[in-house]
C-alpha positions as CSV (number, residue, x, y, z in Angstrom):
1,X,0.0,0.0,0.0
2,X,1.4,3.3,-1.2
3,X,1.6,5.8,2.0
4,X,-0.1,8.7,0.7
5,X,1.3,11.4,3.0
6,X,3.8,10.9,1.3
7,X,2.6,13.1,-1.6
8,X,1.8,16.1,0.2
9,X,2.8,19.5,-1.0
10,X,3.0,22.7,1.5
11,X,3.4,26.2,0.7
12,X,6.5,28.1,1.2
13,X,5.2,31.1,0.0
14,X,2.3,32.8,-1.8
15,X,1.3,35.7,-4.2
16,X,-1.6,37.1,-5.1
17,X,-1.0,38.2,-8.8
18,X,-4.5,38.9,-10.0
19,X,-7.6,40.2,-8.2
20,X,-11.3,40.6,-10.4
21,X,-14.6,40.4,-9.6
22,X,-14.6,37.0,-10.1
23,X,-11.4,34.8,-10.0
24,X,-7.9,35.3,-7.8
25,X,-4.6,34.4,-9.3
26,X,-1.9,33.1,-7.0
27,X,1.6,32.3,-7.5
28,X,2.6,29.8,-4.7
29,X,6.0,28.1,-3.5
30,X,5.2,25.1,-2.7
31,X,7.9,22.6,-1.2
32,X,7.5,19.3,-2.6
33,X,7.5,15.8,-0.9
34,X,11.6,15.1,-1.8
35,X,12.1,18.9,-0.3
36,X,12.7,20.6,-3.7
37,X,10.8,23.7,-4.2
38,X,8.4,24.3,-7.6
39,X,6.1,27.4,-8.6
40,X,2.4,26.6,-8.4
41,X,0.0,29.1,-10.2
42,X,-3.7,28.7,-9.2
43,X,-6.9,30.2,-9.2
44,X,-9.1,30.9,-6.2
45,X,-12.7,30.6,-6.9
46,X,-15.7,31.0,-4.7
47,X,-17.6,28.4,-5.3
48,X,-20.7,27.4,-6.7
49,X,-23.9,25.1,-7.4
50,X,-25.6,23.1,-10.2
51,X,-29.3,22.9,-10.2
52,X,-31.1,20.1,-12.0
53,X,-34.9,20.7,-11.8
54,X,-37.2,17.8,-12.1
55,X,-40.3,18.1,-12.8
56,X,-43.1,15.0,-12.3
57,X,-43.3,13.3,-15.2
58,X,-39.1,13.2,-15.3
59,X,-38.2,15.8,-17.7
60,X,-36.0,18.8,-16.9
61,X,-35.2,21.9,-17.1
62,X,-31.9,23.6,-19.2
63,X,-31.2,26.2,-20.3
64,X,-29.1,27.6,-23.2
65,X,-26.6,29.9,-22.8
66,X,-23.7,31.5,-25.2
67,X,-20.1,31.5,-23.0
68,X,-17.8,33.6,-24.0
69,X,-14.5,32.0,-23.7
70,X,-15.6,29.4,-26.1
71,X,-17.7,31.5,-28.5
72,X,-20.8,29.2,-28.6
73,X,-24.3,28.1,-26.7
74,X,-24.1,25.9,-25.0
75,X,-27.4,23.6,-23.2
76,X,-26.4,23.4,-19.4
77,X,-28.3,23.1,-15.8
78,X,-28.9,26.4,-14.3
79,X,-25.8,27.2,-11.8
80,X,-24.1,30.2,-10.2
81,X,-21.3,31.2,-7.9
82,X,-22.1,31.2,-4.1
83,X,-21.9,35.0,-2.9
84,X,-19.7,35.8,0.7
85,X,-21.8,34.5,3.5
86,X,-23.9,32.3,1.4
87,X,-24.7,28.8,2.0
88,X,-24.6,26.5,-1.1
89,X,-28.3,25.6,-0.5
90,X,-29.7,30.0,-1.0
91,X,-27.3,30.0,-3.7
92,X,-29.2,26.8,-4.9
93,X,-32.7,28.3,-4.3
94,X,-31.6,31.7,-5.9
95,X,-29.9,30.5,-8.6
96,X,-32.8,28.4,-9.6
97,X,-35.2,31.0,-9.7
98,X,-32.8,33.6,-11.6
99,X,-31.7,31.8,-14.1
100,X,-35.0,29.5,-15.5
101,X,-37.8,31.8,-13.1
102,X,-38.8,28.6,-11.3
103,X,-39.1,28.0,-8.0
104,X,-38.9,24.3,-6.0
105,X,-40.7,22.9,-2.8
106,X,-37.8,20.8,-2.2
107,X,-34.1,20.8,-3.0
108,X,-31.9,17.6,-2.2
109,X,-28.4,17.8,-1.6
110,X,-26.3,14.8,-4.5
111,X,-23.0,15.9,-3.8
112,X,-20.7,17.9,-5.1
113,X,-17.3,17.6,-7.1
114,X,-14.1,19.8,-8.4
115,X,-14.0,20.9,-11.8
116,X,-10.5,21.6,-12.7
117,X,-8.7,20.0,-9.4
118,X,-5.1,20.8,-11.8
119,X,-5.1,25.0,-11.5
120,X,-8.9,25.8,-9.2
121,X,-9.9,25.5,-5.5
122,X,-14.0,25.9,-7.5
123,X,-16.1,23.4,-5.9
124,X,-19.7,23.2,-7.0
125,X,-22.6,21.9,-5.1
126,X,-25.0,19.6,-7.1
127,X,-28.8,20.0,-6.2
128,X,-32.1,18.3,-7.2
129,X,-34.8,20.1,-7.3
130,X,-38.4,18.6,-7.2
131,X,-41.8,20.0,-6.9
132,X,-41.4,22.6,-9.3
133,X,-43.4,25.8,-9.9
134,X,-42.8,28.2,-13.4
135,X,-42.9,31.8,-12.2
136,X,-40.7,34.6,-14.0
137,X,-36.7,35.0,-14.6
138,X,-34.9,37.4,-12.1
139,X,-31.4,37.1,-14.6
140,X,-28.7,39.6,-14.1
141,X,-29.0,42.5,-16.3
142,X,-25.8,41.1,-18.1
143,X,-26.9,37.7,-18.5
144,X,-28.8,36.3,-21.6
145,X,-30.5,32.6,-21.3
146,X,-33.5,30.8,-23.5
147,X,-35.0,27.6,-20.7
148,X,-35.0,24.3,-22.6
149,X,-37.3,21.5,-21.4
150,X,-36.5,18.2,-22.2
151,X,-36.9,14.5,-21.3
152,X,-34.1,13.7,-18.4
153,X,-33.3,10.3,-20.7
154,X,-33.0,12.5,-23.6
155,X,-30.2,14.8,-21.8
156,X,-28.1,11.7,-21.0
157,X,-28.4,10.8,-24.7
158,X,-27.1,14.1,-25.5
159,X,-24.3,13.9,-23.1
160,X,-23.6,10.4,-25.2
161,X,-23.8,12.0,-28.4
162,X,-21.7,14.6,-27.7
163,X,-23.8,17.3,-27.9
164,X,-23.7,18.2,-24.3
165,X,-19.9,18.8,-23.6
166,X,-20.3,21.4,-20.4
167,X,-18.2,19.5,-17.8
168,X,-20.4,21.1,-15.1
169,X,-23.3,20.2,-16.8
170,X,-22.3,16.6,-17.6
171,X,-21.5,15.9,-13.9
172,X,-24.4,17.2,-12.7
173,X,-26.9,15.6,-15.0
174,X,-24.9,12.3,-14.1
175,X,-25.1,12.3,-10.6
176,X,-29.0,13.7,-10.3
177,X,-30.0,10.9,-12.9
178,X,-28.8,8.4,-10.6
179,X,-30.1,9.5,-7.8
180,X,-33.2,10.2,-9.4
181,X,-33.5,6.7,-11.0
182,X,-33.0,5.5,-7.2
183,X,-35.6,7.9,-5.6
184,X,-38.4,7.9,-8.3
185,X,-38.2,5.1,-10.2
């Protein structure tokens, strides 16, 4: 059996390089398990939840949205960052509402996962959300999204296909489908 403190890293040193709205760049020291020293560049995130809302007869809700760094729409859950002080379950309920204008009786907790583990501390929170009622979108005033309903065996298809390629979007739709296969079926 491989000892596996034997792979920690600790930090020697470290430097904030970039500070936005958003994202915080750090350049880090870090001494290394044989005691050499290497640079580690990483980004500090605040976090954030994934929202799959299911309605009764199993189908979903998406939405489309166009992302920027890519240049394309792409179909995704509804998510957003947690704000300071926020618990991942109002960021769930909030999120939900802004971003497809519905609103849930019940939110359960899947789990949640690290998106990019090599260069990110992000860690997003993956909700189901079940007794779903349509009511209006609260988006941000810079933020541009056309809802999508569709079967929930139909998105895993797409996922298959290809055609759903949003890593967030493909975790979450993997791990509520499970669950949901579990709870409801």
């Amino acid at each position: 059996m491989i000892k596996t403190s034997a792979l920690i890293e600790t930090t020697k040193a470290s430097k904030e390089v970039y500070k936005g709205k958003l994202l915080h760049v750090f350049y880090d020291e870090a001494i290394l398990p044989d005691g050499e020293v290497s640079g580690r560049e990483w980004i500090k995130h605040p976090g954030a939840c994934a929202i799959v809302p299911v309605f009764e007869n199993g189908d979903i809700m998406m939405i489309n949205q166009f992302r920027y760094p890519m240049k394309q729409i792409f179909l995704e859950v509804p998510a957003g960052k947690i704000d300071p002080n926020e618990n991942p379950f109002d960021t769930a309920k909030r999120e939900l509402v802004e971003e497809t204008g519905i609103s849930a009786k019940e939110f359960h907790y899947v789990g949640h996962f690290y998106p990019a583990i090599g260069y990110a501390d992000e860690i997003i929170h993956i909700f189901a959300a079940t007794g779903l009622l349509e009511g209006v979108k609260e988006v941000d005033k810079d933020e541009f999204l056309m809802n999508e309903r569709i079967s929930f065996n139909h998105a895993i298809e797409l996922i298959h296909k290809g055609e759903i390629t949003d890593g967030k979007t493909i975790s979450s739709l993997t791990r509520v489908y499970n669950w949901y296969r579990k709870e409801w079926a």
